[in-house]
DRENNU-169573 format. One line per field, with one value per residue (C-alpha): residue number from 1; x, y, z; residue in one letter. Coordinates in steps of 0.25 Angstrom, whole numbers, plus 5000, padded with zeros to 4 digits. Layout:
N
seq: [NUM,...]
east: [X,...]
north: [Y,...]
up: [Z,...]
type: [A,...]
***
This chain:
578
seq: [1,2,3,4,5,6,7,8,9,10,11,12,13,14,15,16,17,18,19,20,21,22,23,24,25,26,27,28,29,30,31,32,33,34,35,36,37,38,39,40,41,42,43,44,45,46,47,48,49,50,51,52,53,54,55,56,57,58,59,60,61,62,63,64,65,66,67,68,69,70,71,72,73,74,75,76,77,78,79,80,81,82,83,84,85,86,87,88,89,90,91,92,93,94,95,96,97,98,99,100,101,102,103,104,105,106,107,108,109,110,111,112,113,114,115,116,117,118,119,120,121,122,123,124,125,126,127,128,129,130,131,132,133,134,135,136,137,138,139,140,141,142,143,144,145,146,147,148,149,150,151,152,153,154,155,156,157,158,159,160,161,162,163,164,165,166,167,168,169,170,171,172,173,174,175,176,177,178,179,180,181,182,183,184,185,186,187,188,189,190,191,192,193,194,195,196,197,198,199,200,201,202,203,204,205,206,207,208,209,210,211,212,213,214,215,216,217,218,219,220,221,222,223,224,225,226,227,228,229,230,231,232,233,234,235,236,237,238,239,240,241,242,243,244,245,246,247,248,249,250,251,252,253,254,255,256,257,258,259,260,261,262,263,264,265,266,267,268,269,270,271,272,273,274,275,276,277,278,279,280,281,282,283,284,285,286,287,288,289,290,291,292,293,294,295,296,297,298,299,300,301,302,303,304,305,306,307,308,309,310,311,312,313,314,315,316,317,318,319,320,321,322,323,324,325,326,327,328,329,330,331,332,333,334,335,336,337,338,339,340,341,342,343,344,345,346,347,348,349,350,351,352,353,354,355,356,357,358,359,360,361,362,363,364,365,366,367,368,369,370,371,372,373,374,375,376,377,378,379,380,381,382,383,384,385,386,387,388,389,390,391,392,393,394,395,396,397,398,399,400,401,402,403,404,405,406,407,408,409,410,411,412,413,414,415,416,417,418,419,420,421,422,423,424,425,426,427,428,429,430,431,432,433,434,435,436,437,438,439,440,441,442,443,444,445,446,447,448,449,450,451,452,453,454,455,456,457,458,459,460,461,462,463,464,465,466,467,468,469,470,471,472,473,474,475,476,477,478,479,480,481,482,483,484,485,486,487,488,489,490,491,492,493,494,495,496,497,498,499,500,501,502,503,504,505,506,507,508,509,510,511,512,513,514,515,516,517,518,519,520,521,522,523,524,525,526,527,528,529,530,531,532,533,534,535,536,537,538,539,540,541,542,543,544,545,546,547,548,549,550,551,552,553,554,555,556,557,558,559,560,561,562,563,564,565,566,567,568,569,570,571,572,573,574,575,576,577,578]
east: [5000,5006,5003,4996,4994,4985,4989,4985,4984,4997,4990,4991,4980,4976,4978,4969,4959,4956,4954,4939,4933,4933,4948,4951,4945,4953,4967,4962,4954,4967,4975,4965,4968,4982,4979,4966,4961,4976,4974,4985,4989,4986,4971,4972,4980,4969,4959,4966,4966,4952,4949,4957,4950,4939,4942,4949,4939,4928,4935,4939,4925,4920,4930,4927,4913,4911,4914,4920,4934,4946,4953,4962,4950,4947,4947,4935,4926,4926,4914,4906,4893,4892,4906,4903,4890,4898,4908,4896,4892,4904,4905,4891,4899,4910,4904,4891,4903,4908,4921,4921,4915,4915,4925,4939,4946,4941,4927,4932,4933,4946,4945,4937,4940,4926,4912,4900,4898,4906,4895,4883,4883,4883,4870,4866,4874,4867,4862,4852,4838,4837,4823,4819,4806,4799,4806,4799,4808,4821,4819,4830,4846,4851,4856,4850,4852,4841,4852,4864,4857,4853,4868,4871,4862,4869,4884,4879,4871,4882,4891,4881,4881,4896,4895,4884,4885,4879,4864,4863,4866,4880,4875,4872,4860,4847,4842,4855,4856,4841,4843,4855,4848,4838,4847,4855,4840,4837,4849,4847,4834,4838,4853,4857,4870,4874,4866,4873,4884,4883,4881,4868,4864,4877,4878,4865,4858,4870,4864,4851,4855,4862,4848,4845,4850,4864,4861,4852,4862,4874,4866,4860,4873,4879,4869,4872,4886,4884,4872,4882,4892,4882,4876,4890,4893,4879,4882,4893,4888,4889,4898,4903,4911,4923,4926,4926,4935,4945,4944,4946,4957,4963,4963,4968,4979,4985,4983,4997,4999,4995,4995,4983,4975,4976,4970,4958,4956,4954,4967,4972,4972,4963,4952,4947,4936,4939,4945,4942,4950,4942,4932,4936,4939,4926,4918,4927,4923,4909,4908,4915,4906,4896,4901,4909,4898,4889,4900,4901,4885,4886,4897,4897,4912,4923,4935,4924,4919,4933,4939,4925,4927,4942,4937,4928,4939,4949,4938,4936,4949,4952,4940,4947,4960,4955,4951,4939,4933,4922,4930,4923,4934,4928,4916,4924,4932,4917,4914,4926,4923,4909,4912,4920,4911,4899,4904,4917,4913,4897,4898,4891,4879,4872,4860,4850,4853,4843,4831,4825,4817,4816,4832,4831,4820,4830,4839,4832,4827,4843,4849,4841,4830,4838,4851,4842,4836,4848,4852,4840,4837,4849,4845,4836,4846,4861,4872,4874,4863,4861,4874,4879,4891,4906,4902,4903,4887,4886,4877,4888,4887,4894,4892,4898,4899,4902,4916,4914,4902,4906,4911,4895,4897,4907,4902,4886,4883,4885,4896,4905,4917,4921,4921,4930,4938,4939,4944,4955,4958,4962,4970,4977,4974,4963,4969,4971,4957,4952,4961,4956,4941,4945,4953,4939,4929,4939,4938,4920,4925,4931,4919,4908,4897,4909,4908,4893,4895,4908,4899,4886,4894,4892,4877,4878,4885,4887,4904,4909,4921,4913,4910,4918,4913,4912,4909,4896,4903,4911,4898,4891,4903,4904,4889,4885,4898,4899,4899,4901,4898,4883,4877,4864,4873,4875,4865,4853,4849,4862,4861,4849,4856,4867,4858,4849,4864,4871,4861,4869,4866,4860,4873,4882,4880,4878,4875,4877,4869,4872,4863,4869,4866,4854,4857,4846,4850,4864,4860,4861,4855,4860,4854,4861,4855,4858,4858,4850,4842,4839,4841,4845,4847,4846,4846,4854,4869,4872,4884,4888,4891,4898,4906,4912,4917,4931,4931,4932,4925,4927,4933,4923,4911,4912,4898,4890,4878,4865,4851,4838,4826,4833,4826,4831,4825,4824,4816,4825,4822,4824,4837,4838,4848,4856]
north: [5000,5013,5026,5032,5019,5006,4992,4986,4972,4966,4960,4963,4973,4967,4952,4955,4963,4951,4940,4937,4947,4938,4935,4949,4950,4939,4942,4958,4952,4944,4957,4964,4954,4960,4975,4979,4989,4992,5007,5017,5024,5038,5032,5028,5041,5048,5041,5045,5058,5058,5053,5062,5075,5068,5066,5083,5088,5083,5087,5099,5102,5103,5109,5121,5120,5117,5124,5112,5117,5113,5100,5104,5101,5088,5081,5088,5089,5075,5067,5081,5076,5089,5085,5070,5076,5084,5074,5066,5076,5079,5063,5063,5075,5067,5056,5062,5069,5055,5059,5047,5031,5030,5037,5037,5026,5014,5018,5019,5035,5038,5051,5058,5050,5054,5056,5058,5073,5076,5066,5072,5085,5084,5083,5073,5062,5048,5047,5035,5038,5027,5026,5033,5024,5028,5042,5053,5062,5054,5047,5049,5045,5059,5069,5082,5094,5092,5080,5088,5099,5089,5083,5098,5099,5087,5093,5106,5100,5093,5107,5114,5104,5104,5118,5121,5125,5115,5117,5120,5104,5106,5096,5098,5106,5098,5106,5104,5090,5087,5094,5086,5072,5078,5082,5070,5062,5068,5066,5051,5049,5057,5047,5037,5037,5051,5045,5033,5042,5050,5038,5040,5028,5034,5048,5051,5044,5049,5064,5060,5056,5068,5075,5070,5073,5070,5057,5052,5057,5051,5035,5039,5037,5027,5017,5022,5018,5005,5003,5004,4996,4986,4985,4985,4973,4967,4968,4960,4948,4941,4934,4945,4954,4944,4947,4961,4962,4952,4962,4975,4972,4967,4984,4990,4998,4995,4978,4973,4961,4953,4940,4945,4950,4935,4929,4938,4927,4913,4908,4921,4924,4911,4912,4926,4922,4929,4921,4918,4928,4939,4934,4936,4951,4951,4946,4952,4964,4962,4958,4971,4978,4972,4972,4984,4994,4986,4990,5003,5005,4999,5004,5017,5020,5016,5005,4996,5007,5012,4999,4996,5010,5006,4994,5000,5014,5002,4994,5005,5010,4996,4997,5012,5004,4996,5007,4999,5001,5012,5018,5022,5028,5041,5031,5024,5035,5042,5027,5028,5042,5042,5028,5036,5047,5040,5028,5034,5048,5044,5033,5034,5038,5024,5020,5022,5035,5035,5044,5048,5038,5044,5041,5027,5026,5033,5024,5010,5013,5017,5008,4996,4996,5001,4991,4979,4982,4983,4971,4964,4971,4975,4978,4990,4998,5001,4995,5009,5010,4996,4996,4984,4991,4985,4971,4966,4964,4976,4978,4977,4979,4974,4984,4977,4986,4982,4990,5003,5005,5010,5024,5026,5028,5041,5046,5046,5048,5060,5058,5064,5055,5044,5028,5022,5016,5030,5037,5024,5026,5042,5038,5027,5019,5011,4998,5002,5007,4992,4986,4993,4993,4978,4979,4982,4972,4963,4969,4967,4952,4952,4953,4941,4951,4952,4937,4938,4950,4942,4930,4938,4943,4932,4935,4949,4946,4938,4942,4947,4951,4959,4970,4979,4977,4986,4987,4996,5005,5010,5011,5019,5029,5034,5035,5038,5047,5036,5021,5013,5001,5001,4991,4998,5012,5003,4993,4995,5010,5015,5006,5012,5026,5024,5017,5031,5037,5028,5019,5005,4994,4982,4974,4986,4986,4977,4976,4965,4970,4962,4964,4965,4950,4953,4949,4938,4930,4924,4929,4942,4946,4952,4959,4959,4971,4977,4991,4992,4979,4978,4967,4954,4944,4944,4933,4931,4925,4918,4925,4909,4910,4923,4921,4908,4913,4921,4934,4929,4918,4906,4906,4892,4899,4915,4917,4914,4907,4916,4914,4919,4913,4915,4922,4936,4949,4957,4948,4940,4942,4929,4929,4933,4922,4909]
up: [5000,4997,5001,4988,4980,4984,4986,4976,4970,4964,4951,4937,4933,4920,4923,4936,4928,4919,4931,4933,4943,4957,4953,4953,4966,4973,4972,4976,4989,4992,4992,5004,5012,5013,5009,5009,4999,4997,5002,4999,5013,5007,5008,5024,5027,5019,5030,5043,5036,5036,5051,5054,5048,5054,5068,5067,5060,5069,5082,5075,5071,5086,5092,5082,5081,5097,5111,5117,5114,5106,5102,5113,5122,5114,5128,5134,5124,5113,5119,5123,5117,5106,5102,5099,5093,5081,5079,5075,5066,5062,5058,5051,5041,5039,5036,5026,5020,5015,5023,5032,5028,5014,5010,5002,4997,5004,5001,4984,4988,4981,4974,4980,4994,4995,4988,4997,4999,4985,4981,4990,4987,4972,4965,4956,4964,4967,4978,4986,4993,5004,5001,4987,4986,4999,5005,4997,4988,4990,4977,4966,4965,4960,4971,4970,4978,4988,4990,4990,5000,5011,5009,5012,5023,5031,5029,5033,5045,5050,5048,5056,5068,5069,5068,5079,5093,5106,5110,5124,5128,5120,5108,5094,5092,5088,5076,5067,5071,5068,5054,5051,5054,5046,5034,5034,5035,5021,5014,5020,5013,4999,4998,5009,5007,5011,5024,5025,5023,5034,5044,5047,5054,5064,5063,5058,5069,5079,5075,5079,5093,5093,5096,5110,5122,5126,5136,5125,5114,5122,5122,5109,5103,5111,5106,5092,5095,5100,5090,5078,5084,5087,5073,5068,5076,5072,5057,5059,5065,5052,5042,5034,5046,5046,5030,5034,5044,5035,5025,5034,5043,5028,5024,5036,5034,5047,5045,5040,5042,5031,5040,5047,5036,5030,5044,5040,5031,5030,5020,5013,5001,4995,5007,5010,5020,5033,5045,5057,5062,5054,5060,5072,5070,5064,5076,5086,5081,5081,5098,5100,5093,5100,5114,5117,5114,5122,5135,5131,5131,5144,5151,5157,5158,5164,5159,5152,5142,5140,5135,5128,5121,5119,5111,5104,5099,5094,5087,5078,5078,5072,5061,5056,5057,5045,5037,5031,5019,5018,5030,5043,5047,5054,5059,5068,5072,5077,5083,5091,5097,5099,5107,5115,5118,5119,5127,5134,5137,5137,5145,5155,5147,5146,5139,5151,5149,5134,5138,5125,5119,5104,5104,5108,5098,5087,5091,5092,5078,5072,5081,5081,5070,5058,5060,5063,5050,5042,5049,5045,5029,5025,5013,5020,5027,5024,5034,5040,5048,5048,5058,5048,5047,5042,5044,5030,5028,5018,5006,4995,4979,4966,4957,4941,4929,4913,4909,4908,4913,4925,4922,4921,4936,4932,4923,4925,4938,4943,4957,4965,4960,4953,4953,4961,4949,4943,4957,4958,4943,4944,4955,4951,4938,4932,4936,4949,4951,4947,4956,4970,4964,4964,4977,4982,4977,4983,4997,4995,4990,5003,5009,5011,5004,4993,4991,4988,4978,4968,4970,4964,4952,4943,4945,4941,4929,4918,4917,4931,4923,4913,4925,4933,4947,4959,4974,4975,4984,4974,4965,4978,4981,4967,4966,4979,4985,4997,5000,5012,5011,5009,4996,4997,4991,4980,4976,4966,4972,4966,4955,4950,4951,4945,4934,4933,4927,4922,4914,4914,4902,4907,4912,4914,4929,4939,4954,4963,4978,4989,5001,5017,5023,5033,5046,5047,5034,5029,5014,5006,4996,4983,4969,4959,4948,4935,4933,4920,4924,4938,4946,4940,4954,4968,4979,4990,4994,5007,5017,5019,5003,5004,5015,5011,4999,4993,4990,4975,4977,4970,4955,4953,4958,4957,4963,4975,4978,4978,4983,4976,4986,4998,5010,5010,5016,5002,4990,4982,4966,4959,4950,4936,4934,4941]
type: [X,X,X,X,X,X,X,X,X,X,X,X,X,X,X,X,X,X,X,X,X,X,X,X,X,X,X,X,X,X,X,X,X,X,X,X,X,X,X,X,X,X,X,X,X,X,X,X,X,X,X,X,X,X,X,X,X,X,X,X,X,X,X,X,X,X,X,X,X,X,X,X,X,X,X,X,X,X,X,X,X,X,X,X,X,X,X,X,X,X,X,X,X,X,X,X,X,X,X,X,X,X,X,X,X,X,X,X,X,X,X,X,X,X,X,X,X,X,X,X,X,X,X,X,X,X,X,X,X,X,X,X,X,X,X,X,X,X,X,X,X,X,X,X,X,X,X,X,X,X,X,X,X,X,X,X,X,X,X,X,X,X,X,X,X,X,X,X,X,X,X,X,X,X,X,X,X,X,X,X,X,X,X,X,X,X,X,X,X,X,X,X,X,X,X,X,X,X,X,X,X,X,X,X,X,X,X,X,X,X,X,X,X,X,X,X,X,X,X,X,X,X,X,X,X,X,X,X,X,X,X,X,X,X,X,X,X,X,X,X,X,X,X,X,X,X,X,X,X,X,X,X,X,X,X,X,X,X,X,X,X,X,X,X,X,X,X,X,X,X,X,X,X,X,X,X,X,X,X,X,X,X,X,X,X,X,X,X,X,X,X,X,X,X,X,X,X,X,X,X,X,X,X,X,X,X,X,X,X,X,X,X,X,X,X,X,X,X,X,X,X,X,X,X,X,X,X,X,X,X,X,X,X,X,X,X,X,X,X,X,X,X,X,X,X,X,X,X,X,X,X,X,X,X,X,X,X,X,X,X,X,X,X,X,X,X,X,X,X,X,X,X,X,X,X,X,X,X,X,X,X,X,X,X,X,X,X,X,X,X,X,X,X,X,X,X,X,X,X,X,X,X,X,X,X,X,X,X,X,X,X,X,X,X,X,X,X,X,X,X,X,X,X,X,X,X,X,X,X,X,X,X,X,X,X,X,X,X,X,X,X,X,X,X,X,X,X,X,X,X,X,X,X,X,X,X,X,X,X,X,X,X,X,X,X,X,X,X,X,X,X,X,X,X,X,X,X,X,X,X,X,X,X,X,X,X,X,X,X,X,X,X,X,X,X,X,X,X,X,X,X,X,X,X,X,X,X,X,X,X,X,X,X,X,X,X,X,X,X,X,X,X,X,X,X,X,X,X,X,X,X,X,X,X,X,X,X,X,X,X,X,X,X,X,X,X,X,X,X,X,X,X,X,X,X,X,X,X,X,X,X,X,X,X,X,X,X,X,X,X,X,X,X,X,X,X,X,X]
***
């Protein structure tokens, strides 16, 4: 890895090129095992650079905008509850600016490093109604300046706050914080990704919280603490978390020693499959989550909340160690503090302590009804406020395109940068830009949904290596400004959008969707669609198929088994083929 340059496979472009597609895939899965994505160190300098700004600016931020004092007087005034309540909305800025998850390089952001607001405050742009059908005047994919306004409205809401004096009880005042919710509310309903965006199932309900008393504000968000860490943890009672850890601990910059990343793996390089080990980590990870925000709920103080609270800082200052994909960086970093505030300086707030019930109603509906559904039908709410968060049960898209057709994405769909392949190829060159394109395919192959979508490709398509395929987050960032991670961003919504511009041929692009697994059924379901068409297949693929399998699969058998009468919480069509 050098400083500018990535680490790239050591192949022979053109004879690599010309393999059958799995076969390309193989030899780049085998290379993460011992380097990841291959990132340049400009790139990780570039991301403590922006943790940095982050953290200064925020601090910064309310000592200029606050009478608490200076930096100086850090000491005395961090966990004051107005201080915590602007370092949240600072982070709700940060983040709807696209500045935080999402963003740069490891979320296919290279130049620019980031689209959203470049993207959000440009009319004409795409963007997605949650619920077009049913929500009255949110119909319509094109960005308009009603669009761009309310965007506006939620920076400048958020600049106001940060801005404004105490109310008489020294928190935030009510009216600026009511019209913010209210802002960001809108622009939800009109495009879902500038919500999901802004964390809204965190930051936004955080804001909510904001507007009751402080006793109540204080257990308010404690039980959103422990709430995200416990669906976190829930999420990740399955049999996909172990192939994600493999797969992290594999990028992190500061993992270097090759004989650990191959015991993340059953028999480096042939078998792939995660180890016991992995799993080990995995589930290792899952009990603390689990158990230490339980002691901290509990406890009131004293040596048993502080090494809780020492646990919990150093679980995720390992997560930011790995530099994961998507990049939650400035997350953690706010999970880290508000731990410390709520449960250190807080502690002897406890839940007894709750008095209002039109919070705990708020909270049981946010808390409680929201992920259980997302748990249950995946496919009606996105992993964010499901709390299904980086656990390896994602949503997830192939999205395949003949030759050439690509640059329809360029050059008719008004944007605020270009593909991915393009951005990689003005930096470097042409061949380069397939082999990291490549290099992430390989890293979703890694995955067990990966598995599912290489194994689905033959169904899609009557020559694999006639298309050019792609993740769907790349497809969502340079449509939508931002990705992370979540299918829905990508499936047939935004097909149908990009189809209203760029008017595809029957066969010139095709989508494989794969569903998350719901939490009451070892299946998911996937669709399989043609953008001039429509669908053309869906049905179902067991996880115990999935998991058993190599990231390539098997050259003899280069699919997977599917299910079209299964049992299944959306309706399975019957197959256009077999």
């Amino acid at each position: 890895m050098g400083f500018r340059t990535p680490r790239l496979l050591d192949v022979d472009f053109a004879e690599w090129r010309s393999r059958p597609y799995l076969q390309r895939i193989k030899p780049q899965a085998q290379h993460w095992v011992e380097h990841g994505f291959g990132t340049p160190g400009a790139v990780y300098l570039l991301y403590i650079v922006k943790i940095a700004l982050y953290a200064g600016g925020g601090l910064l931020t309310v000592a200029a905008t606050t009478d608490v004092g200076g930096l100086g007087d850090l000491a005395s005034w961090w966990a004051e509850p107005l201080v915590y309540q602007k370092l949240a909305v600072w982070t709700l800025l940060w983040e709807v600016l696209g500045l935080g998850c999402g963003s740069g390089p490891l979320s296919s952001h290279f130049a620019p490093p980031v689209g959203a607001f470049l993207h959000w405050l440009r009319p004409g742009t795409v963007r997605l109604p949650p619920w077009p059908g049913r929500v009255p005047l949110t119909s319509g994919t094109r960005r308009g300046a009603f669009d761009v306004l309310l965007y506006a409205a939620v920076l400048g809401g958020a600049g106001w706050l940060l801005c404004s004096s105490a109310d008489p009880d020294r928190l935030l005042p009510h009216a600026p914080l009511a019209a913010l919710v209210t802002a960001l509310a809108l622009l939800g309903l009109r495009d879902k990704t500038v919500f999901l965006a802004a964390r809204g199932e965190h930051y936004g309900l955080t804001l909510l919280v904001f507007l009751f008393p402080v006793t109540d504000m204080t257990v308010g968000l404690k039980l959103v603490m422990v709430a995200l860490w416990w669906g976190a943890a829930t999420s990740k009672l399955n049999r996909h978390f172990p192939f994600v850890v493999a797969v992290m601990i594999s990028n992190s910059p500061l993992q270097r020693w090759n004989r650990l990343k191959h015991r993340l793996y059953r028999d480096y390089p042939e078998d792939l499959r995660p180890s016991a080990l992995a799993g080990l980590a995995a589930h290792s990870g899952t009990v603390i989550e689990y158990a230490v925000p339980l002691v901290l709920l509990l406890s009131h103080g004293g040596t048993t909340t502080t090494v809780a609270l020492t646990v919990m800082v150093v679980f995720h200052l390992h997560i930011m160690s790995t530099v994961p994909m998507g990049v939650p960086l400035e997350w953690n970093v706010f999970f880290v503090y508000s731990a410390l505030v709520l449960f250190g300086h807080e502690a002897a707030v406890g839940l007894t302590d709750l008095d209002s019930p039109v919070l705990g109603a708020l909270l049981l509906l946010s808390l409680v009804a929201v992920p259980v559904l997302g748990h249950v039908r995946p496919d009606l709410v996105s992993f964010l406020p499901s709390m299904r968060y980086y656990a390896g049960n994602w949503p997830t898209t192939l999205w395949c395109f003949r030759p050439g057709t690509e640059d329809r994405l360029d050059s008719a769909i008004t944007k605020a940068s270009a593909p991915p392949f393009d951005q990689l190829a003005r930096l470097y060159d042409r061949d380069t830009a397939e082999l990291m394109l490549h290099k992430a395919l390989a890293w979703r192959s890694l995955h067990s949904h990966g598995r599912a979508l290489n194994g689905l490709l033959p169904r899609a398509l009557d020559d694999v290596d006639a298309y050019d395929v792609r993740d769907g987050e790349t497809v969502a960032g340079t449509v939508l400004g931002w990705n992370f991670g979540d299918g829905h961003l990508h499936n047939e919504q935004l097909l149908r959008a990009v189809q209203e511009r760029c008017h595809y041929e029957p066969g010139e692009l095709r989508v494989i969707v794969l569903e998350s697994q719901p939490m009451q059924r070892q299946c998911q379901h996937y669709r399989i669609v043609d953008a001039a068409t429509g669908p053309i297949e869906e049905g179902c693929v067991t996880v115990a198929d999935m998991v058993a399998r190599q990231p390539w699969l098997d050259a003899d058998e280069p699919a997977i088994p599917v299910r079209h009468h299964c049992t299944s919480a959306v309706p399975i069509r019957a197959a256009a083929h077999d």
